[in-house]
N, C-alpha and C positions, 0 to 999 in steps of 0.2 A: 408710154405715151399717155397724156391726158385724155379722158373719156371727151369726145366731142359735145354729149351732152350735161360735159361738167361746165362748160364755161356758162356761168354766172349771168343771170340778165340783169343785176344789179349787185355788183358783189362787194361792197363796200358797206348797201346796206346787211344784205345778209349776213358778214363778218361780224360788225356790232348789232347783229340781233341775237347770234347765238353766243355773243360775247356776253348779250344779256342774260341767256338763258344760264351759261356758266355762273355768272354772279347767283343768281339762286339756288342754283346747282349747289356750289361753294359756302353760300351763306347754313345752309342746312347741315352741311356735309360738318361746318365746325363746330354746329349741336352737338353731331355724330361720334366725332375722333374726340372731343374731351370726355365727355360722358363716356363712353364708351372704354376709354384706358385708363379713367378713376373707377369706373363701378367694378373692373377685373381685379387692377389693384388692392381695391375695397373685399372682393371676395377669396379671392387667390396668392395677393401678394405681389409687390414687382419680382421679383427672383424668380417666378411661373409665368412671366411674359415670355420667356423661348419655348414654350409650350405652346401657347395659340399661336404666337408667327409661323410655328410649324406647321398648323394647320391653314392658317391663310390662302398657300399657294391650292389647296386641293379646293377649299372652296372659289375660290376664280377661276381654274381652271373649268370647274364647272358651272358657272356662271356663261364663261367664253365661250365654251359648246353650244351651249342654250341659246348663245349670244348668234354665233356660227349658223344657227339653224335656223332663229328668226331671219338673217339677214338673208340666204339663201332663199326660204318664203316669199317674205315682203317687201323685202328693199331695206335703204339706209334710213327710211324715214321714220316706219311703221317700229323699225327694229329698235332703234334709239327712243320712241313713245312706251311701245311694249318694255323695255326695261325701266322705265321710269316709274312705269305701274307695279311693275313686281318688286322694284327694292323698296316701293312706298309698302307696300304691303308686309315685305318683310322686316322693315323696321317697326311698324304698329304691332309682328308678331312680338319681337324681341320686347318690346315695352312691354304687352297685356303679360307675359313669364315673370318677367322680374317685378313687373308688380304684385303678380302672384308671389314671391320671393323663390323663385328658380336662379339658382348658382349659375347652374351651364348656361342659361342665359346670358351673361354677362359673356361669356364664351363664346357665344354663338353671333351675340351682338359685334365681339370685335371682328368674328372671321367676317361676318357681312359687310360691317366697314371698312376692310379690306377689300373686298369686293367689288361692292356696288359702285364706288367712287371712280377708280381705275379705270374699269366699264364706260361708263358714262362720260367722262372727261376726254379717255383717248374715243371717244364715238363722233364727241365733239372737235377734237382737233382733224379728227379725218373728212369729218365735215370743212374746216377751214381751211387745208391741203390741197382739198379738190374745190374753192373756190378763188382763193388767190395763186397769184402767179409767183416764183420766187423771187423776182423783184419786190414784188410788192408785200410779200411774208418778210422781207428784210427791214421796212421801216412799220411794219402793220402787227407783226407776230409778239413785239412787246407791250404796246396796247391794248392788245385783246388781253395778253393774261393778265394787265392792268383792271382793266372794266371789269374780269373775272373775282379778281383780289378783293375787289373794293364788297362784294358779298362775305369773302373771306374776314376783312374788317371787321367788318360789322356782324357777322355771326360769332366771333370771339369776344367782339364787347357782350353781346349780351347772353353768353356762358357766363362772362365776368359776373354781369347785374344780374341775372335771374337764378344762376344753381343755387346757391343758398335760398334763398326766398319760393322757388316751385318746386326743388328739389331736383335732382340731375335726371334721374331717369324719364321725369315727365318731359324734359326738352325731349323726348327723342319723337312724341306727338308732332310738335312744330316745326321737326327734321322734315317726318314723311310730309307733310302738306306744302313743304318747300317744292316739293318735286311738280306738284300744280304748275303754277308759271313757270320751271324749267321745260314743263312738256309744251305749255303753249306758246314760250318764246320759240321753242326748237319751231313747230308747226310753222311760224310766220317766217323765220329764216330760211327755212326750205322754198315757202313760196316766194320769196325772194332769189334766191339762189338756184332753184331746179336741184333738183335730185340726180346725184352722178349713177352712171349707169355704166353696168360691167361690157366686157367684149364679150363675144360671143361663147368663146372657150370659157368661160368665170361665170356664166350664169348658170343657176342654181346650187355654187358652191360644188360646180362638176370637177375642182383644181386640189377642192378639200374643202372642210370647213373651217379650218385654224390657219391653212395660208405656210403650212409649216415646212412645205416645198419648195417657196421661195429664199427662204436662208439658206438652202443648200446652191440655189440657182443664180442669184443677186449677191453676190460679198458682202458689198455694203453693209444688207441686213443682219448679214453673219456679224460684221461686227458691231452694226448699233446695238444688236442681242447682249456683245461681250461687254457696251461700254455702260448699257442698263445695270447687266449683272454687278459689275464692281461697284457703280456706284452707290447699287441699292444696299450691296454690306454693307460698305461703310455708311449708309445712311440708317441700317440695323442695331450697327454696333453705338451710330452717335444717339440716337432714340433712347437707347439701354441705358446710356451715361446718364443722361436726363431723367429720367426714369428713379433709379435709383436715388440722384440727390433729391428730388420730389419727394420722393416717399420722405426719407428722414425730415426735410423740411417744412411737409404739410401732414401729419399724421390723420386728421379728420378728414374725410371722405367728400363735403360740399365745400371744404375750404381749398382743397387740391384742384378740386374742378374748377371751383372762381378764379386759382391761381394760373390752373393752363389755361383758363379761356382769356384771360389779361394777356398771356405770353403770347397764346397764337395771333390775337389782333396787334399786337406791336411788331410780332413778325411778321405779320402781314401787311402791316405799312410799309415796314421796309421794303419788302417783295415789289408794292404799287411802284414805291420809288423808284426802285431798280426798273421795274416794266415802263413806265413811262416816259420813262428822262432815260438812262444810262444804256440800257438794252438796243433803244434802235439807234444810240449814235456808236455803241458799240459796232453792232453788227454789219454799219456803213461803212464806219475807217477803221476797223483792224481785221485781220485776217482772221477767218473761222479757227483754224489750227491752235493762232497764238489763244481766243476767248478760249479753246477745249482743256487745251497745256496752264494756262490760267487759275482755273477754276481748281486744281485740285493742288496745287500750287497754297492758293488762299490758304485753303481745308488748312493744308499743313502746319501753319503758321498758327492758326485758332487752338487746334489741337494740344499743342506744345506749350500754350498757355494753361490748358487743362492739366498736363502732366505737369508743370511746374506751381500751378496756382488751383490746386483741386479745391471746387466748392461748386455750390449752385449758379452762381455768377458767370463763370469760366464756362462749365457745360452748358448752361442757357444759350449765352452767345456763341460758341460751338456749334449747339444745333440749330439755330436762328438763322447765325450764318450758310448754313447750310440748305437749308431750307429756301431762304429769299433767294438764292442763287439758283436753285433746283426750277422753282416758278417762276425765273424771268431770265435768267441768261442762257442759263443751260438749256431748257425748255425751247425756249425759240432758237438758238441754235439746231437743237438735236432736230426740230418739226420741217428744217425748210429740206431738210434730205431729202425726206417723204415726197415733195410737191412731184418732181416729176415720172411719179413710177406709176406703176399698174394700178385699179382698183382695188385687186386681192393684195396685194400691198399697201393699200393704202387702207385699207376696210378690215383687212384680214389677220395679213400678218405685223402688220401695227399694235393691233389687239393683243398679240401674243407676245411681242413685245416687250410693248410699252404695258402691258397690265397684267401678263401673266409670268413676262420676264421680272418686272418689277418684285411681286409677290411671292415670286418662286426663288429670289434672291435673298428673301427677308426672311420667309421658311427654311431655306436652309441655312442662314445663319441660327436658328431660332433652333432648326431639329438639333444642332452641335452642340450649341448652349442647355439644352434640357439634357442631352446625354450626358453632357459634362457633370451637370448636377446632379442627375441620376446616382452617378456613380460619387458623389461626395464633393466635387469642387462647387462652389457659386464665382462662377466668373465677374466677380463685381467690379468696383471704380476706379480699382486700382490698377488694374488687369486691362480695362476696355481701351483705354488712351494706346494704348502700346498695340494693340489689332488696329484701332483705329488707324493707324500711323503707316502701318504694313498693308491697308486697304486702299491709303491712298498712293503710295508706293507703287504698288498694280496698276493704277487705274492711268498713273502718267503714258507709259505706254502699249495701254490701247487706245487714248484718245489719240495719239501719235500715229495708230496706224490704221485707225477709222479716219484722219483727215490725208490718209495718201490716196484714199480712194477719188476718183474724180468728183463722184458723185456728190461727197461731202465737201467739197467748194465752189456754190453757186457763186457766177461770176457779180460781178457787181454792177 
């Protein structure tokens, strides 16, 4: 049941206030992910990318505990500010190392951006959960990751304009200072909104801190858990593909970064498109099942272009595609589950989720791939397409039996 003092004194504004905060969020965040997977590239090589994914998951997992313990303290509101201050922090660490010219830095910097982002985005949607209703997350949940995008945009344009010219690492300065007006949008959307508040049993995180009891109690969760895990492989394995034609294509280190920060804002238009226009007329007249069954569906089709037309072009759109579907169809699908469940489900085990399931999917794609090479194979481009194709294989039926559940089909 919803927390009685979740219902919203104004929840339309608070929606697109935190919609706003996400855009800044977002806009910083794609200082973050280019720089950050040109400078490892730069110091390690792409073929040592399944090395840091494997670490990923350990650094979120303990981010979420941290995460778990401020919320049990101080609440949804204090918790989500307090994170904002620490990943600002940790990001200006990561920049003052590698301007020092520290390697593991680049290292260190990807596992945070692994991290902090996940954190902070699902903090935000459990915020938008517990202020709309699922009626109204049906025409509302593609415009907000619309408003969110639109920072998206425009942080990838100006990766495009600035790597070359301040050099990459220094964007990582203008990331942490992003996080400024994401904490003070958050602040004003709370006052807008009221601050959800646990039952009596969920306060102080007496349930857990990770909420990791309710996938054994809720199905559901059990299977949003399973339908995160597959997709985040294959969203592992489509990254890898990219990855690798990158490298051969841009061999210098700010021209790679100018070129993913071009790629992410084009992908990010698309993404707006999809959130603003196609997503809520989607989510009105077609069945949740058929948008689940759908979506991996597409994947397949992209894919099979890659296996028969391998080049940067082929995998660009592969993971673009992928990606714009991830931030606006999928995403607002997968969040209206969430509306009507507990707080510690909504605050808790959402988190673990959506941020620790996500990361713990891509680590362990990442731990298999670095054994692999350990021991003598490089699983490269010619190899990825064919996992790729078997990840979405998987993935058709468990969306299939994440929408038997009632839960995942909010009436219309």
């Amino acid at each position: 049941m919803r927390d009685p003092t979740s219902q919203s004194h104004s929840p339309w504004q608070a929606a697109l206030t935190i919609g706003v905060a996400a855009l800044c969020l977002l806009f910083g965040y794609e200082l973050v992910r280019s720089v950050a997977q040109s400078l490892y590239i730069n110091a390690y090589g792409a073929s040592k990318l399944p090395i840091v994914m494997a670490l990923g998951p350990v650094g979120t997992l303990l981010w979420l505990y941290g995460y778990g313990l401020l919320l049990s303290w101080w609440g949804a509101r204090k918790a989500i500010l307090s994170t904002c201050f620490l990943s600002a922090l940790a990001l200006l660490g990561c920049w003052w190392a590698i301007r020092h010219g520290s390697r593991v830095a680049t290292g260190v910097l990807y596992v945070v951006r692994e991290a902090y982002i996940v954190l902070l985005v699902e903090q935000v949607w459990s915020f938008i959960n517990s202020t709309l209703r699922r009626g109204e997350g049906r025409s509302w949940n593609g415009p907000i990751c619309g408003i969110a995008s639109l920072g998206a945009i425009l942080g990838g344009w100006c990766v495009h304009q600035w790597a070359v010219r301040v050099g990459s690492q220094d964007l990582l300065v203008f990331a942490a200072l992003t996080l400024i007006p994401t904490a003070l949008f958050t602040i004003w959307a709370y006052r807008w909104g009221g601050e959800p508040q646990p039952e009596p049993a969920e306060i102080g995180g007496r349930q857990g801190q990770l909420g990791v009891h309710l996938l054994r109690q809720q199905p559901v969760l059990f299977y949003l858990a399973l339908l995160v895990g597959v997709t985040q492989i294959v969203a592992t394995l489509v990254d890898l593909q990219l990855s690798f034609f990158v490298e051969r294509a841009f061999p210098l280190k700010d021209q790679r970064t100018s070129w993913l920060g071009g790629f992410y804002a084009l992908l990010n238009i698309g993404a707006a498109v999809m959130q603003f226009v196609i997503t809520p007329l989607l989510l009105r007249k077609v069945k949740v099942r058929t948008v689940h069954l759908g979506i991996p569906i597409t994947h397949l089709v992209a894919v099979l272009l890659v296996v028969f037309l391998p080049g940067l072009g082929t995998a660009a759109l592969a993971y673009g595609l992928f990606k714009a579907l991830d931030y606006s169809l999928f995403r607002a699908a997968k969040e209206l589950v969430y509306v009507p469940l507990t707080y510690d489900a909504r605050y808790r085990a959402k988190e673990l989720i959506d941020a620790f399931g996500y990361r713990a999917a891509k680590g362990g794609v990442g731990g298999i791939l670095a054994l692999v090479g350990r021991l003598g194979y490089v699983v490269g481009p010619s190899v990825l397409p064919l996992l790729i194709l078997a990840g979405l294989v998987g993935w058709i039926p468990v969306a299939w039996r994440l929408t038997d559940h009632p839960l995942s089909t909010p009436p219309h």
